[in-house]
C-alpha positions in Angstrom: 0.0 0.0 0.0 2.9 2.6 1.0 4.6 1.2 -1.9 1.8 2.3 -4.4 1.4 6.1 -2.8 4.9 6.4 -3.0 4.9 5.2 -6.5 1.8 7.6 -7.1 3.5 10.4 -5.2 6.2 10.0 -7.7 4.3 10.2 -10.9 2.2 13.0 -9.8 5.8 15.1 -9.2 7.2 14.0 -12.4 4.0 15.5 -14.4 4.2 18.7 -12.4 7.7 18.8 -13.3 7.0 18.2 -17.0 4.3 20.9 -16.9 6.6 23.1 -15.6 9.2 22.6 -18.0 6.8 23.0 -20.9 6.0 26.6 -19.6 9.5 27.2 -18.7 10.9 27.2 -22.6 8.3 28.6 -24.5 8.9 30.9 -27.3 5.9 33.3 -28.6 6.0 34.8 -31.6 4.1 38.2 -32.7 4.3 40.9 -35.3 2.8 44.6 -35.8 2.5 47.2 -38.2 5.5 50.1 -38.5 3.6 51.8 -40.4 0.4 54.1 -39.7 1.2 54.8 -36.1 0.1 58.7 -36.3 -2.9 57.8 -38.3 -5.0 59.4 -39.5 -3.2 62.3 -37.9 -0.7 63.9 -40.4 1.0 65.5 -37.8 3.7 64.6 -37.8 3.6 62.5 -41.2 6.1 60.3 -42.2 6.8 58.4 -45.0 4.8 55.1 -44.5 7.4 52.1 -44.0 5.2 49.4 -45.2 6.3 47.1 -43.3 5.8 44.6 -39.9 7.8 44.2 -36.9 8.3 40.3 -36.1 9.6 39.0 -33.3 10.4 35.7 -31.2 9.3 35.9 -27.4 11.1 33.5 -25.0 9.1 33.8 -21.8 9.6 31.0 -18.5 7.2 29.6 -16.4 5.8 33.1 -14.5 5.1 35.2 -17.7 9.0 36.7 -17.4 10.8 37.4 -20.7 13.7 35.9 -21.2 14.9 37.3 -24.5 13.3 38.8 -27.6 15.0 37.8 -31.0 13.8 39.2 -34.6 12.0 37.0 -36.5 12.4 37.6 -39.9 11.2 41.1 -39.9 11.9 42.5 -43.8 11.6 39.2 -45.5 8.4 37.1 -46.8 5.0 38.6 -45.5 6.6 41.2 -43.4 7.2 43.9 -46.2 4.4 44.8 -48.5 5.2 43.7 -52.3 6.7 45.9 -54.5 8.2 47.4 -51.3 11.6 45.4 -51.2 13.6 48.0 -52.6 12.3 50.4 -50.1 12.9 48.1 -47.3 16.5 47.9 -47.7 17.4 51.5 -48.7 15.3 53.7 -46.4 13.5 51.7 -43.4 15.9 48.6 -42.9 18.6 51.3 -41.2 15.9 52.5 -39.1 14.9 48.9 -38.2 18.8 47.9 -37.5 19.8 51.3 -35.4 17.2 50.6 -32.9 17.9 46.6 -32.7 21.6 47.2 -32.3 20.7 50.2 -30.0 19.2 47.8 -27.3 15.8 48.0 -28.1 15.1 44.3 -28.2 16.8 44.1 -25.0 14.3 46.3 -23.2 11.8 44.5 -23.1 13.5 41.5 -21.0 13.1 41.1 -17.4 9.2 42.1 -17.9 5.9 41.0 -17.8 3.1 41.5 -20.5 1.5 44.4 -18.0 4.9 45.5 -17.4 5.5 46.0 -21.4 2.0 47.3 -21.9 2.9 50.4 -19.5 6.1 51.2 -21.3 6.1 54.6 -22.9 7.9 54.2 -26.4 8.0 58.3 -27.0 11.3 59.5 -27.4 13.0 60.7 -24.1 11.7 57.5 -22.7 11.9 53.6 -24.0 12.4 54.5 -27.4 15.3 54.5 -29.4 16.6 58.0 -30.7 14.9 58.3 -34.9 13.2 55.3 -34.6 9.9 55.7 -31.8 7.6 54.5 -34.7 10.0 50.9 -34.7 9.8 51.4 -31.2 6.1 51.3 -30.7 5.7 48.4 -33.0 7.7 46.1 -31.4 6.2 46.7 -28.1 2.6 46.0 -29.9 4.4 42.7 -31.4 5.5 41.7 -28.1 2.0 42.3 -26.6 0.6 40.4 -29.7 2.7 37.3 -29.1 1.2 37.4 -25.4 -2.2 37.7 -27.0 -1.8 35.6 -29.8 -3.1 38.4 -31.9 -2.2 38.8 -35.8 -0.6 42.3 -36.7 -2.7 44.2 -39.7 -1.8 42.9 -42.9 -1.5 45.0 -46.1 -4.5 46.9 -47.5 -3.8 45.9 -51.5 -6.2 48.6 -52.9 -6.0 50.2 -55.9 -6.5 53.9 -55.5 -9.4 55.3 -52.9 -10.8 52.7 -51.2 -13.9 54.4 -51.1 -14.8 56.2 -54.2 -17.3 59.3 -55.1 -20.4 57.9 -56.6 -22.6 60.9 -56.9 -22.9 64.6 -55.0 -26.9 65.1 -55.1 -28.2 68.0 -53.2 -26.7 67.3 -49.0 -25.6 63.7 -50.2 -22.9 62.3 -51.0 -22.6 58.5 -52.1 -19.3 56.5 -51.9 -18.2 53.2 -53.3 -16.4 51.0 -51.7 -13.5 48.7 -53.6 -12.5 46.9 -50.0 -11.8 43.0 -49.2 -15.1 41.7 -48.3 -13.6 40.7 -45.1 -12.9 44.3 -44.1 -15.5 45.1 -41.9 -15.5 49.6 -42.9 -16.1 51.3 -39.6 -16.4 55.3 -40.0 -14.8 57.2 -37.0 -15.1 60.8 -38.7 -14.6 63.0 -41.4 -11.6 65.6 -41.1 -11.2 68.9 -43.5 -7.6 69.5 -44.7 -4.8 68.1 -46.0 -2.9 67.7 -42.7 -6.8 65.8 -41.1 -6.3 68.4 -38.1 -10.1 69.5 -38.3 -12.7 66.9 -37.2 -16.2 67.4 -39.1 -18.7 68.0 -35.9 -20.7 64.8 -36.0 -24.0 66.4 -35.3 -23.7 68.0 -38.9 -24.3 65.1 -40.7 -25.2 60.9 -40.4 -23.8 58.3 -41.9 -24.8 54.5 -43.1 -22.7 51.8 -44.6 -24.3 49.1 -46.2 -24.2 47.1 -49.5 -20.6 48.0 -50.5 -21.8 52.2 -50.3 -21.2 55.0 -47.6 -23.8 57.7 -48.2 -23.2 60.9 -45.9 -26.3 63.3 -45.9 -25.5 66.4 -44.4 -27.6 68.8 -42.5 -26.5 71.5 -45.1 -23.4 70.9 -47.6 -23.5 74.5 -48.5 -21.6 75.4 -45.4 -18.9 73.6 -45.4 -15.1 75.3 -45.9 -14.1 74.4 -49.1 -11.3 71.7 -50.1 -10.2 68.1 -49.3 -12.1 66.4 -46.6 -10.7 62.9 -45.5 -12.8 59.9 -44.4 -11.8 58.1 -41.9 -12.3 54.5 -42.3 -10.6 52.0 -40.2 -11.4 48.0 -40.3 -13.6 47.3 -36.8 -12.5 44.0 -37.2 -8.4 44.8 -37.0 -7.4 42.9 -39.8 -6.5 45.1 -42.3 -4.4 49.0 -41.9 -6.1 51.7 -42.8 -6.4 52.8 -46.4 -3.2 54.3 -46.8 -2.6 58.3 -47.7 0.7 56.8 -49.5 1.5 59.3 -52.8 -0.2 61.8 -51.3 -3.8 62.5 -51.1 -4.7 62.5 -55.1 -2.7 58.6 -55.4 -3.3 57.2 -52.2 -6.2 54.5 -51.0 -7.3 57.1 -48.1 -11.0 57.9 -49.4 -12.0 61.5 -50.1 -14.5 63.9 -51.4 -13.8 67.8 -52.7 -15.8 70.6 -51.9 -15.1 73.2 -54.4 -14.8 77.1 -53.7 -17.1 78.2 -56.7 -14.1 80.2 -57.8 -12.3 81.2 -60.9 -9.2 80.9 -62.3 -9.0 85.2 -62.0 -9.9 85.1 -58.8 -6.5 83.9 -57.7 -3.5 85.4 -58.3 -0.2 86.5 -57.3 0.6 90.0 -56.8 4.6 90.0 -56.7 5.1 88.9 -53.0 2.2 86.5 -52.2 -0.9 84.7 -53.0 -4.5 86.5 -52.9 -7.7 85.3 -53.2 -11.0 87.7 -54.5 -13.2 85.6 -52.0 -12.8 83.5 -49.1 -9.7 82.8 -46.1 -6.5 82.5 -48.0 -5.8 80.2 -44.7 -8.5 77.6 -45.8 -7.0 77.9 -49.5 -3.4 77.1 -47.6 -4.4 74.4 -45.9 -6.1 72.7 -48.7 -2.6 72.5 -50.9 -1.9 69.8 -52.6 1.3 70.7 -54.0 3.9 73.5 -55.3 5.6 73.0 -58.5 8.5 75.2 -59.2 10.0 74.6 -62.7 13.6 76.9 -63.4 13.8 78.0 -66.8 16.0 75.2 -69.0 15.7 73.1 -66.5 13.8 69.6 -67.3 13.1 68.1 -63.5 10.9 70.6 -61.3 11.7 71.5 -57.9 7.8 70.0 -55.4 6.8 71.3 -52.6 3.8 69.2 -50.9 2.2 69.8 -47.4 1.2 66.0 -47.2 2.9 63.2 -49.0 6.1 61.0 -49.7 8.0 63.7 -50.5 8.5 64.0 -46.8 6.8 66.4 -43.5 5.2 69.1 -43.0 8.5 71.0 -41.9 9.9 70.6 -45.5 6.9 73.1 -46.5 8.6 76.3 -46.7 7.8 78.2 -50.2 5.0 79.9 -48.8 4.4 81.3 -44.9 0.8 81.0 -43.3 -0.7 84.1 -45.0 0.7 82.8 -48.7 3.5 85.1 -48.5 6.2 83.4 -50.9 9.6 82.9 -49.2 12.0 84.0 -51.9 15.0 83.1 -50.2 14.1 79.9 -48.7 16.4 76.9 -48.9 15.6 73.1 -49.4 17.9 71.0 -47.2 17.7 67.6 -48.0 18.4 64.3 -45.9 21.9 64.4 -47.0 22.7 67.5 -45.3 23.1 69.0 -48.9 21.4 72.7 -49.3 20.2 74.5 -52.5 18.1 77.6 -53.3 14.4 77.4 -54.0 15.1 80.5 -56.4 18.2 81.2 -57.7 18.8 85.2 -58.2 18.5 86.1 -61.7 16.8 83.3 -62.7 12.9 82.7 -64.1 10.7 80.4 -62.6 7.2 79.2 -63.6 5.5 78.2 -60.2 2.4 76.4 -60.0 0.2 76.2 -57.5 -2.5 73.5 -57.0 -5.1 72.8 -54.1 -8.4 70.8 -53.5 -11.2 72.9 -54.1 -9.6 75.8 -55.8 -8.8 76.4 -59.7 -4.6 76.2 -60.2 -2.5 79.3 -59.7 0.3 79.6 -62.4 2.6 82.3 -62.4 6.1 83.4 -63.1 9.0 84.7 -60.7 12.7 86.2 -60.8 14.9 86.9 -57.4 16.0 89.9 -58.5 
Protein backbone atom coordinates (compact mmCIF):
# COMPACT_ATOMS: atom_id res chain seq x y z
CA UNK A 1 0.00 0.00 0.00
CA UNK A 2 2.94 2.55 1.04
CA UNK A 3 4.58 1.20 -1.91
CA UNK A 4 1.80 2.26 -4.36
CA UNK A 5 1.40 6.06 -2.80
CA UNK A 6 4.93 6.44 -2.96
CA UNK A 7 4.87 5.20 -6.52
CA UNK A 8 1.80 7.57 -7.15
CA UNK A 9 3.47 10.40 -5.19
CA UNK A 10 6.20 10.02 -7.70
CA UNK A 11 4.28 10.22 -10.88
CA UNK A 12 2.16 13.01 -9.78
CA UNK A 13 5.80 15.06 -9.23
CA UNK A 14 7.25 13.95 -12.43
CA UNK A 15 4.05 15.52 -14.43
CA UNK A 16 4.21 18.67 -12.37
CA UNK A 17 7.73 18.83 -13.29
CA UNK A 18 7.02 18.25 -16.96
CA UNK A 19 4.26 20.90 -16.86
CA UNK A 20 6.65 23.13 -15.56
CA UNK A 21 9.22 22.65 -17.99
CA UNK A 22 6.77 23.00 -20.92
CA UNK A 23 5.99 26.58 -19.60
CA UNK A 24 9.45 27.24 -18.70
CA UNK A 25 10.89 27.17 -22.62
CA UNK A 26 8.26 28.55 -24.52
CA UNK A 27 8.92 30.85 -27.29
CA UNK A 28 5.93 33.28 -28.57
CA UNK A 29 5.99 34.76 -31.63
CA UNK A 30 4.15 38.21 -32.68
CA UNK A 31 4.29 40.89 -35.29
CA UNK A 32 2.82 44.55 -35.79
CA UNK A 33 2.53 47.17 -38.21
CA UNK A 34 5.45 50.14 -38.54
CA UNK A 35 3.55 51.83 -40.40
CA UNK A 36 0.39 54.06 -39.65
CA UNK A 37 1.20 54.79 -36.08
CA UNK A 38 0.08 58.68 -36.28
CA UNK A 39 -2.92 57.85 -38.27
CA UNK A 40 -5.04 59.44 -39.53
CA UNK A 41 -3.20 62.28 -37.90
CA UNK A 42 -0.69 63.89 -40.42
CA UNK A 43 0.97 65.48 -37.82
CA UNK A 44 3.66 64.62 -37.83
CA UNK A 45 3.59 62.50 -41.18
CA UNK A 46 6.13 60.33 -42.18
CA UNK A 47 6.77 58.45 -45.03
CA UNK A 48 4.83 55.10 -44.53
CA UNK A 49 7.45 52.11 -44.04
CA UNK A 50 5.20 49.35 -45.17
CA UNK A 51 6.25 47.08 -43.34
CA UNK A 52 5.82 44.57 -39.87
CA UNK A 53 7.75 44.18 -36.89
CA UNK A 54 8.33 40.35 -36.12
CA UNK A 55 9.57 38.99 -33.27
CA UNK A 56 10.40 35.73 -31.24
CA UNK A 57 9.34 35.87 -27.39
CA UNK A 58 11.10 33.53 -24.97
CA UNK A 59 9.08 33.81 -21.78
CA UNK A 60 9.63 31.01 -18.49
CA UNK A 61 7.16 29.57 -16.45
CA UNK A 62 5.77 33.14 -14.50
CA UNK A 63 5.13 35.17 -17.70
CA UNK A 64 9.04 36.70 -17.40
CA UNK A 65 10.76 37.36 -20.71
CA UNK A 66 13.71 35.92 -21.22
CA UNK A 67 14.93 37.26 -24.53
CA UNK A 68 13.33 38.81 -27.58
CA UNK A 69 14.98 37.78 -30.96
CA UNK A 70 13.85 39.20 -34.63
CA UNK A 71 12.00 36.96 -36.53
CA UNK A 72 12.37 37.56 -39.93
CA UNK A 73 11.19 41.07 -39.93
CA UNK A 74 11.93 42.48 -43.80
CA UNK A 75 11.56 39.24 -45.54
CA UNK A 76 8.44 37.06 -46.85
CA UNK A 77 5.01 38.63 -45.50
CA UNK A 78 6.64 41.21 -43.36
CA UNK A 79 7.23 43.88 -46.25
CA UNK A 80 4.42 44.79 -48.46
CA UNK A 81 5.16 43.66 -52.25
CA UNK A 82 6.72 45.95 -54.48
CA UNK A 83 8.18 47.42 -51.26
CA UNK A 84 11.63 45.44 -51.23
CA UNK A 85 13.62 48.01 -52.60
CA UNK A 86 12.33 50.41 -50.05
CA UNK A 87 12.86 48.11 -47.31
CA UNK A 88 16.49 47.86 -47.69
CA UNK A 89 17.38 51.51 -48.70
CA UNK A 90 15.25 53.71 -46.36
CA UNK A 91 13.53 51.67 -43.35
CA UNK A 92 15.91 48.59 -42.87
CA UNK A 93 18.61 51.27 -41.20
CA UNK A 94 15.92 52.49 -39.13
CA UNK A 95 14.91 48.93 -38.22
CA UNK A 96 18.75 47.93 -37.52
CA UNK A 97 19.82 51.27 -35.39
CA UNK A 98 17.16 50.63 -32.94
CA UNK A 99 17.86 46.63 -32.65
CA UNK A 100 21.62 47.21 -32.33
CA UNK A 101 20.72 50.16 -29.95
CA UNK A 102 19.20 47.76 -27.30
CA UNK A 103 15.81 47.96 -28.08
CA UNK A 104 15.08 44.26 -28.18
CA UNK A 105 16.79 44.07 -24.96
CA UNK A 106 14.30 46.26 -23.17
CA UNK A 107 11.76 44.46 -23.05
CA UNK A 108 13.48 41.55 -21.01
CA UNK A 109 13.05 41.07 -17.35
CA UNK A 110 9.17 42.05 -17.94
CA UNK A 111 5.86 40.95 -17.85
CA UNK A 112 3.06 41.52 -20.46
CA UNK A 113 1.52 44.37 -17.96
CA UNK A 114 4.88 45.48 -17.44
CA UNK A 115 5.53 45.99 -21.38
CA UNK A 116 2.03 47.29 -21.90
CA UNK A 117 2.88 50.45 -19.52
CA UNK A 118 6.05 51.17 -21.31
CA UNK A 119 6.07 54.58 -22.94
CA UNK A 120 7.95 54.18 -26.40
CA UNK A 121 8.01 58.30 -26.98
CA UNK A 122 11.30 59.48 -27.36
CA UNK A 123 13.02 60.68 -24.07
CA UNK A 124 11.70 57.48 -22.66
CA UNK A 125 11.86 53.63 -24.05
CA UNK A 126 12.36 54.50 -27.44
CA UNK A 127 15.26 54.49 -29.41
CA UNK A 128 16.58 58.00 -30.75
CA UNK A 129 14.88 58.27 -34.90
CA UNK A 130 13.25 55.34 -34.63
CA UNK A 131 9.92 55.71 -31.84
CA UNK A 132 7.64 54.54 -34.67
CA UNK A 133 9.98 50.88 -34.72
CA UNK A 134 9.80 51.41 -31.22
CA UNK A 135 6.08 51.28 -30.66
CA UNK A 136 5.65 48.44 -32.99
CA UNK A 137 7.73 46.09 -31.39
CA UNK A 138 6.19 46.74 -28.09
CA UNK A 139 2.63 45.98 -29.89
CA UNK A 140 4.45 42.70 -31.43
CA UNK A 141 5.48 41.71 -28.07
CA UNK A 142 2.01 42.35 -26.61
CA UNK A 143 0.61 40.40 -29.71
CA UNK A 144 2.74 37.34 -29.14
CA UNK A 145 1.15 37.39 -25.43
CA UNK A 146 -2.17 37.67 -26.99
CA UNK A 147 -1.83 35.61 -29.77
CA UNK A 148 -3.08 38.38 -31.92
CA UNK A 149 -2.20 38.83 -35.83
CA UNK A 150 -0.56 42.35 -36.72
CA UNK A 151 -2.69 44.25 -39.71
CA UNK A 152 -1.79 42.93 -42.86
CA UNK A 153 -1.47 44.97 -46.11
CA UNK A 154 -4.52 46.87 -47.47
CA UNK A 155 -3.81 45.92 -51.48
CA UNK A 156 -6.15 48.64 -52.92
CA UNK A 157 -6.03 50.19 -55.91
CA UNK A 158 -6.49 53.92 -55.45
CA UNK A 159 -9.44 55.33 -52.93
CA UNK A 160 -10.79 52.68 -51.18
CA UNK A 161 -13.86 54.36 -51.06
CA UNK A 162 -14.80 56.21 -54.25
CA UNK A 163 -17.28 59.32 -55.14
CA UNK A 164 -20.40 57.89 -56.64
CA UNK A 165 -22.64 60.85 -56.87
CA UNK A 166 -22.87 64.58 -55.04
CA UNK A 167 -26.90 65.14 -55.06
CA UNK A 168 -28.21 68.03 -53.22
CA UNK A 169 -26.68 67.31 -49.03
CA UNK A 170 -25.63 63.75 -50.25
CA UNK A 171 -22.86 62.32 -51.03
CA UNK A 172 -22.61 58.49 -52.11
CA UNK A 173 -19.28 56.50 -51.89
CA UNK A 174 -18.22 53.17 -53.31
CA UNK A 175 -16.40 50.96 -51.69
CA UNK A 176 -13.47 48.67 -53.60
CA UNK A 177 -12.50 46.89 -50.01
CA UNK A 178 -11.83 43.03 -49.18
CA UNK A 179 -15.09 41.68 -48.29
CA UNK A 180 -13.65 40.75 -45.14
CA UNK A 181 -12.87 44.30 -44.07
CA UNK A 182 -15.47 45.05 -41.89
CA UNK A 183 -15.46 49.62 -42.86
CA UNK A 184 -16.14 51.27 -39.64
CA UNK A 185 -16.35 55.28 -39.97
CA UNK A 186 -14.83 57.16 -36.99
CA UNK A 187 -15.08 60.78 -38.67
CA UNK A 188 -14.60 63.00 -41.35
CA UNK A 189 -11.57 65.65 -41.14
CA UNK A 190 -11.21 68.88 -43.53
CA UNK A 191 -7.61 69.52 -44.71
CA UNK A 192 -4.81 68.08 -46.03
CA UNK A 193 -2.86 67.69 -42.66
CA UNK A 194 -6.76 65.82 -41.13
CA UNK A 195 -6.33 68.38 -38.07
CA UNK A 196 -10.14 69.49 -38.28
CA UNK A 197 -12.71 66.94 -37.22
CA UNK A 198 -16.24 67.37 -39.10
CA UNK A 199 -18.71 68.01 -35.93
CA UNK A 200 -20.72 64.84 -36.02
CA UNK A 201 -23.96 66.43 -35.28
CA UNK A 202 -23.72 68.05 -38.88
CA UNK A 203 -24.31 65.11 -40.75
CA UNK A 204 -25.17 60.94 -40.43
CA UNK A 205 -23.81 58.31 -41.87
CA UNK A 206 -24.84 54.54 -43.08
CA UNK A 207 -22.75 51.81 -44.60
CA UNK A 208 -24.34 49.14 -46.16
CA UNK A 209 -24.23 47.14 -49.51
CA UNK A 210 -20.64 47.96 -50.48
CA UNK A 211 -21.84 52.17 -50.29
CA UNK A 212 -21.25 55.05 -47.56
CA UNK A 213 -23.84 57.67 -48.17
CA UNK A 214 -23.23 60.88 -45.94
CA UNK A 215 -26.34 63.32 -45.91
CA UNK A 216 -25.53 66.42 -44.40
CA UNK A 217 -27.57 68.77 -42.53
CA UNK A 218 -26.52 71.47 -45.06
CA UNK A 219 -23.44 70.87 -47.55
CA UNK A 220 -23.54 74.52 -48.48
CA UNK A 221 -21.64 75.38 -45.42
CA UNK A 222 -18.86 73.57 -45.37
CA UNK A 223 -15.12 75.29 -45.93
CA UNK A 224 -14.13 74.36 -49.13
CA UNK A 225 -11.35 71.66 -50.13
CA UNK A 226 -10.17 68.07 -49.27
CA UNK A 227 -12.14 66.39 -46.62
CA UNK A 228 -10.71 62.86 -45.52
CA UNK A 229 -12.81 59.92 -44.38
CA UNK A 230 -11.76 58.11 -41.92
CA UNK A 231 -12.32 54.52 -42.27
CA UNK A 232 -10.61 52.00 -40.15
CA UNK A 233 -11.40 48.04 -40.27
CA UNK A 234 -13.61 47.33 -36.77
CA UNK A 235 -12.52 44.04 -37.17
CA UNK A 236 -8.44 44.79 -36.96
CA UNK A 237 -7.40 42.92 -39.79
CA UNK A 238 -6.51 45.12 -42.35
CA UNK A 239 -4.44 49.05 -41.88
CA UNK A 240 -6.10 51.67 -42.78
CA UNK A 241 -6.37 52.84 -46.40
CA UNK A 242 -3.21 54.31 -46.83
CA UNK A 243 -2.58 58.34 -47.75
CA UNK A 244 0.70 56.80 -49.53
CA UNK A 245 1.54 59.26 -52.77
CA UNK A 246 -0.24 61.77 -51.35
CA UNK A 247 -3.84 62.50 -51.13
CA UNK A 248 -4.74 62.52 -55.09
CA UNK A 249 -2.66 58.61 -55.39
CA UNK A 250 -3.30 57.21 -52.23
CA UNK A 251 -6.19 54.49 -50.96
CA UNK A 252 -7.33 57.10 -48.12
CA UNK A 253 -10.97 57.93 -49.44
CA UNK A 254 -12.03 61.53 -50.13
CA UNK A 255 -14.47 63.89 -51.41
CA UNK A 256 -13.81 67.77 -52.66
CA UNK A 257 -15.79 70.60 -51.89
CA UNK A 258 -15.13 73.24 -54.43
CA UNK A 259 -14.81 77.08 -53.72
CA UNK A 260 -17.10 78.17 -56.70
CA UNK A 261 -14.10 80.16 -57.77
CA UNK A 262 -12.30 81.18 -60.95
CA UNK A 263 -9.25 80.89 -62.27
CA UNK A 264 -9.00 85.24 -61.99
CA UNK A 265 -9.94 85.06 -58.85
CA UNK A 266 -6.54 83.88 -57.71
CA UNK A 267 -3.53 85.45 -58.35
CA UNK A 268 -0.19 86.52 -57.31
CA UNK A 269 0.62 90.00 -56.77
CA UNK A 270 4.56 90.01 -56.72
CA UNK A 271 5.10 88.90 -53.01
CA UNK A 272 2.17 86.48 -52.16
CA UNK A 273 -0.91 84.70 -53.04
CA UNK A 274 -4.45 86.47 -52.91
CA UNK A 275 -7.70 85.27 -53.21
CA UNK A 276 -11.02 87.74 -54.51
CA UNK A 277 -13.18 85.58 -52.01
CA UNK A 278 -12.81 83.46 -49.08
CA UNK A 279 -9.75 82.81 -46.13
CA UNK A 280 -6.53 82.46 -47.97
CA UNK A 281 -5.82 80.19 -44.65
CA UNK A 282 -8.51 77.59 -45.77
CA UNK A 283 -6.99 77.95 -49.46
CA UNK A 284 -3.35 77.12 -47.59
CA UNK A 285 -4.43 74.37 -45.93
CA UNK A 286 -6.12 72.68 -48.71
CA UNK A 287 -2.63 72.45 -50.94
CA UNK A 288 -1.94 69.76 -52.60
CA UNK A 289 1.26 70.65 -53.97
CA UNK A 290 3.89 73.48 -55.34
CA UNK A 291 5.63 72.96 -58.46
CA UNK A 292 8.52 75.16 -59.25
CA UNK A 293 10.00 74.57 -62.73
CA UNK A 294 13.57 76.88 -63.36
CA UNK A 295 13.83 77.97 -66.84
CA UNK A 296 15.99 75.22 -69.01
CA UNK A 297 15.73 73.07 -66.48
CA UNK A 298 13.85 69.59 -67.32
CA UNK A 299 13.12 68.09 -63.55
CA UNK A 300 10.87 70.63 -61.34
CA UNK A 301 11.67 71.46 -57.92
CA UNK A 302 7.76 70.05 -55.45
CA UNK A 303 6.81 71.29 -52.63
CA UNK A 304 3.82 69.25 -50.89
CA UNK A 305 2.24 69.82 -47.35
CA UNK A 306 1.22 66.04 -47.24
CA UNK A 307 2.89 63.20 -48.96
CA UNK A 308 6.07 61.00 -49.70
CA UNK A 309 7.96 63.73 -50.54
CA UNK A 310 8.54 64.01 -46.81
CA UNK A 311 6.83 66.39 -43.52
CA UNK A 312 5.16 69.15 -43.02
CA UNK A 313 8.49 71.03 -41.89
CA UNK A 314 9.88 70.64 -45.51
CA UNK A 315 6.87 73.09 -46.52
CA UNK A 316 8.64 76.28 -46.72
CA UNK A 317 7.85 78.16 -50.17
CA UNK A 318 5.00 79.89 -48.83
CA UNK A 319 4.38 81.30 -44.91
CA UNK A 320 0.82 80.97 -43.26
CA UNK A 321 -0.73 84.14 -45.03
CA UNK A 322 0.68 82.75 -48.66
CA UNK A 323 3.52 85.06 -48.54
CA UNK A 324 6.19 83.35 -50.92
CA UNK A 325 9.65 82.92 -49.22
CA UNK A 326 12.03 84.04 -51.85
CA UNK A 327 14.98 83.06 -50.15
CA UNK A 328 14.08 79.95 -48.73
CA UNK A 329 16.43 76.93 -48.85
CA UNK A 330 15.60 73.13 -49.38
CA UNK A 331 17.90 70.99 -47.18
CA UNK A 332 17.68 67.58 -48.01
CA UNK A 333 18.44 64.31 -45.95
CA UNK A 334 21.92 64.39 -46.99
CA UNK A 335 22.66 67.54 -45.30
CA UNK A 336 23.10 68.95 -48.91
CA UNK A 337 21.36 72.69 -49.26
CA UNK A 338 20.16 74.52 -52.45
CA UNK A 339 18.06 77.63 -53.25
CA UNK A 340 14.43 77.38 -53.97
CA UNK A 341 15.08 80.54 -56.43
CA UNK A 342 18.25 81.23 -57.67
CA UNK A 343 18.81 85.19 -58.19
CA UNK A 344 18.46 86.14 -61.69
CA UNK A 345 16.84 83.27 -62.73
CA UNK A 346 12.95 82.74 -64.13
CA UNK A 347 10.66 80.40 -62.57
CA UNK A 348 7.24 79.16 -63.59
CA UNK A 349 5.53 78.19 -60.23
CA UNK A 350 2.35 76.35 -60.01
CA UNK A 351 0.16 76.15 -57.48
CA UNK A 352 -2.45 73.46 -56.98
CA UNK A 353 -5.08 72.84 -54.12
CA UNK A 354 -8.38 70.81 -53.55
CA UNK A 355 -11.23 72.86 -54.12
CA UNK A 356 -9.59 75.78 -55.84
CA UNK A 357 -8.77 76.37 -59.68
CA UNK A 358 -4.59 76.17 -60.25
CA UNK A 359 -2.54 79.32 -59.74
CA UNK A 360 0.30 79.64 -62.41
CA UNK A 361 2.62 82.33 -62.41
CA UNK A 362 6.07 83.41 -63.15
CA UNK A 363 8.95 84.71 -60.74
CA UNK A 364 12.67 86.16 -60.83
CA UNK A 365 14.87 86.87 -57.39
CA UNK A 366 16.03 89.88 -58.52
Amino acid sequence: MRAHRLSALVVAVCLSLSAGCTLADRTLTGDANVDQRNYPSTVPFIHPPFYNVKVAVDVDDKGVITAVKDNGTGKTDSVQDGNEDLWEKKNKPYFDAAVNGGLLDKFVGRTADEVRKMDMQPGADAVSGATMVSAAVQEAVLNAFEGKAGKTFLNVEGQALRVESVQGNVITMTSVLPEDFQPQLLDIRWGVRNEAIVPAENYTADLTDGKLIITFKDIASLKAGYYYVNLVDAGGKYRSPSFEGGPAAAQAPYFIIDSGLETKDISFDGKGIALSGGSISDYLQNIEHVRIQAEGEEKATEQEIVGHHGTAASFIILDENGILNAEGIVKARNGDESSLFAAGKQYSVTVSAFGYPALVFNYMRE
